[in-house]
NUPA-235083 format. One record per residue (C-alpha): residue number from 1; residue in one letter; x, z, y. Coordinates in steps of 0.25 Angstrom, whole numbers, plus 2048, in hexadecimal, padded with zeros to 3 digits. Each point is the difference from the previous one (the first is absolute). Layout:
BEGIN
+-----+------+-----+-----+-----+
!  nr ! rest !   X !   Z !   Y !
+-----+------+-----+-----+-----+
! NUM !    A !   X !   Z !   Y !
...
+-----+------+-----+-----+-----+
REM end
This chain:
BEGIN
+-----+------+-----+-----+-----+
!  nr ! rest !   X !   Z !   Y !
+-----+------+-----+-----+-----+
!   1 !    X ! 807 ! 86F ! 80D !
!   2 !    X ! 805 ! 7F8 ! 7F6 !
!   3 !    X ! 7F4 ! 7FB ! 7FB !
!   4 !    X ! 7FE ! 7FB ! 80D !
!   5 !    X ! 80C ! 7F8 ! 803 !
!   6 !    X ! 7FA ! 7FA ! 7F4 !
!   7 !    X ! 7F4 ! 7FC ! 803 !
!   8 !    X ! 804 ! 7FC ! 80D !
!   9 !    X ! 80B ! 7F6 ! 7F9 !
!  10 !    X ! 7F5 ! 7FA ! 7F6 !
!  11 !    X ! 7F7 ! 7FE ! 80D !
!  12 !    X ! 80D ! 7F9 ! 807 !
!  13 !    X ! 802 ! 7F7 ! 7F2 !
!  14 !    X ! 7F0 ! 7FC ! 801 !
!  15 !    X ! 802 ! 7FC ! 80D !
!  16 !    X ! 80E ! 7F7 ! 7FD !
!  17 !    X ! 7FA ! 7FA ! 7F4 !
!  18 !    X ! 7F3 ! 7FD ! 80A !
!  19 !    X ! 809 ! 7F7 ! 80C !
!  20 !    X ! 807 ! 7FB ! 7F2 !
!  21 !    X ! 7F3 ! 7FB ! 7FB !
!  22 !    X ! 7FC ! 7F9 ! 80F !
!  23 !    X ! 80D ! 7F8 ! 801 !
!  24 !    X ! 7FB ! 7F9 ! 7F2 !
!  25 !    X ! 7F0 ! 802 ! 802 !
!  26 !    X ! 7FD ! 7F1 ! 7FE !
!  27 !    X ! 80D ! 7F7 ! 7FF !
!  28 !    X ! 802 ! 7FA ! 7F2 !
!  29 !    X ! 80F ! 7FD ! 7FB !
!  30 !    X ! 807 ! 7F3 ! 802 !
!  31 !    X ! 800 ! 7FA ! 7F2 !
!  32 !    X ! 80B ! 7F7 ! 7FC !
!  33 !    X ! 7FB ! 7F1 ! 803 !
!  34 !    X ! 7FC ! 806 ! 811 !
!  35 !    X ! 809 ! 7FB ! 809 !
!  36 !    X ! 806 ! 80B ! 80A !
!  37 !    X ! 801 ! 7F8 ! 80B !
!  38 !    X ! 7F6 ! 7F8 ! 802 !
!  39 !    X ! 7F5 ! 80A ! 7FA !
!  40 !    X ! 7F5 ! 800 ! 80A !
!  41 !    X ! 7F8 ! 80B ! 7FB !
!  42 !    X ! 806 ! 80F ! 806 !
!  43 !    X ! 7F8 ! 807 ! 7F4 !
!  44 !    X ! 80D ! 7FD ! 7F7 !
!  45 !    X ! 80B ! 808 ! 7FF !
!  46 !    X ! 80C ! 801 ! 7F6 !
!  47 !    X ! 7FD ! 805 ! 7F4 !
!  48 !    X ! 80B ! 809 ! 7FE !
!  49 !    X ! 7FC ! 805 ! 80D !
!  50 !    X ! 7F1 ! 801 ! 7FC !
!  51 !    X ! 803 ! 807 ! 7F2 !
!  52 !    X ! 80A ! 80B ! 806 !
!  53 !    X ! 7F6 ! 802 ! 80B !
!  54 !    X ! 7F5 ! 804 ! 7F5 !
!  55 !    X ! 80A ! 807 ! 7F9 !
!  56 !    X ! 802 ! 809 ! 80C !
!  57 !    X ! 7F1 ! 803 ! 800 !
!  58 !    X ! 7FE ! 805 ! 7F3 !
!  59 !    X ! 80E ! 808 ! 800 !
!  60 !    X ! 7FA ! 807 ! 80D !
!  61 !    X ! 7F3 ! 802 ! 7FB !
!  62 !    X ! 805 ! 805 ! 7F4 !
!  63 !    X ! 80A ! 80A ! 807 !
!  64 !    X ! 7F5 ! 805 ! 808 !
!  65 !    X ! 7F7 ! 802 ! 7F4 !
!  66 !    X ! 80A ! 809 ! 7F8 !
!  67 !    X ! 803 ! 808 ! 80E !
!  68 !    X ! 7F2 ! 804 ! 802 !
!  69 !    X ! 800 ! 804 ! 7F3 !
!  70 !    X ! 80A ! 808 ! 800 !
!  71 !    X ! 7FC ! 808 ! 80E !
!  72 !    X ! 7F6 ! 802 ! 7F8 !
!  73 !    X ! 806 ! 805 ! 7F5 !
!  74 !    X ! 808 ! 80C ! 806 !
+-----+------+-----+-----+-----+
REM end
């Protein structure tokens, strides 16, 4: 059973870095000469936001990797 609850939260991790990976799929950072406010182009998004969105996703995927692996261990 435990090896299940395992499983199950590597699945769930796959799945949180996935709707992690769609809010960025496609936008590019604001760099440091863009203007916020007049910025016509909804493709830009912070870059602090951007870089701590794709962070997310590898953390995530990485977390559901090592959980699979070890359901599959025990």
């Amino acid at each position: 059973m435990d090896s299940l609850v395992k499983f199950c939260v590597g699945i769930v991790l796959f799945i949180v870095a996935y709707v992690f990976y769609r809010e960025v799929r496609g936008k590019k950072p604001l760099r440091l000469g863009d203007n916020r406010f007049f910025i016509e182009d909804e493709n830009r998004v912070s870059a602090t936001n951007y870089y701590k969105t794709w962070r997310m996703v590898i953390v995530c995927i990485i977390g559901g990797i090592t959980f699979i692996v070890y359901s599959l261990e025990s």
